[in-house]
C-alpha positions, 0 to 999 in steps of 0.5 A: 765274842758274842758274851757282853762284858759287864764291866763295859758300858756304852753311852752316848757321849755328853753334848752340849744342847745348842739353841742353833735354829736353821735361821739362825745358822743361814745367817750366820753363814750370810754373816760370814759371806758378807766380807766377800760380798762387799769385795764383790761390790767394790770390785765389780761395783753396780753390776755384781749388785745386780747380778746377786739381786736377780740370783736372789731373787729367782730362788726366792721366787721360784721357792715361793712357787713350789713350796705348799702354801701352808709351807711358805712362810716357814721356808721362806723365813728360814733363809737358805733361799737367799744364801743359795741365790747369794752363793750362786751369785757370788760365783757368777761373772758380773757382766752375766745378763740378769736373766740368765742369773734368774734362771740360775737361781730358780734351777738351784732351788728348783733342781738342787733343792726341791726336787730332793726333797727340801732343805737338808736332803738334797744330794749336791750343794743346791748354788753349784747345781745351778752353776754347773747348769747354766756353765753347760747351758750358757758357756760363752757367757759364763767365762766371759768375765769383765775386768774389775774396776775399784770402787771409782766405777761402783755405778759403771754397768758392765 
C-alpha cells in the first residue's frame, strides 16, 4: 500500500474566511449570557450585581498584574477577562462576601489562564477553576445560598 494512486487527490476542503476576532467572539458569547445575567439580577437583585462586579473585577486586575506592560492593552481589550470574571460570578451564590468573589477571579485568571500560558492554551475552563478553588477553600460559603427574592427586593443586600 505504499504506491500513490494518481487518480486521488487530496485537499483540504474550502472554508469560508470569517473576519471572527477573539474580541469580537468574547462578545458574542457576553451577548449570549446577558439573558442569564439579568435573570440573575432580577432573581437575586442588588447582591448577584455585587458579586458579578468583584468576580470581574479580580480577573481584570489580576490580568493587568501579570500581563508584560507592552501586553496590556491588547489583553485586556480582548474580552475574556471579563467573560471569566462573569462566568465565575454567575456560578457563585449571591450572599458569597465579595472578597471571597475577588479572590476567585484573580485564581481563575491567574491559575486557569495565565499560568498555561494565556489565552487559548490553558487546560480547564479558566471560571471553573476558580470555582473548583474557592468550593475546597471556602465550602460553607460556597453551598450557602440565599433565597431568591424577585425584583420587588433588587436593593435587598443579602
Amino acid at each position: 500500500m505504499s504506491t500513490r494512486d494518481p487518480r486521488l487527490l487530496l485537499q483540504s476542503a474550502p472554508l469560508l474566511k470569517q473576519q471572527l476576532t477573539t474580541r469580537g467572539a468574547m462578545l458574542d458569547v457576553l451577548l449570549a449570557l446577558a439573558p442569564a445575567t439579568l435573570a440573575g439580577l432580577w432573581f437575586f437583585g442588588l447582591s448577584a450585581l455585587l458579586v458579578l462586579g468583584a468576580s470581574i473585577a479580580g480577573c481584570i486586575l489580576t490580568e493587568w498584574v501579570f500581563t508584560p506592560q507592552n501586553r496590556r492593552r491588547e489583553h485586556l481589550l480582548d474580552g475574556s477577562g471579563v467573560l471569566t470574571g462573569l462566568l465565575l460570578g454567575l456560578t457563585l451564590p449571591p450572599s458569597l462576601p465579595l472578597w471571597i468573589a475577588f479572590v476567585g477571579g484573580a485564581v481563575s485568571i491567574g491559575l486557569g489562564k495565565l499560568i498555561w500560558g494565556g489565552l487559548g492554551q490553558n487546560l480547564f475552563n479558566p471560571a471553573l477553576v476558580g470555582r473548583a478553588f474557592l468550593l475546597a477553600t471556602f465550602p460553607t460559603a460556597m453551598t450557602t445560598w440565599s433565597p431568591a427574592g424577585g425584583p420587588g427586593d433588587f436593593f435587598q443586600v443579602h
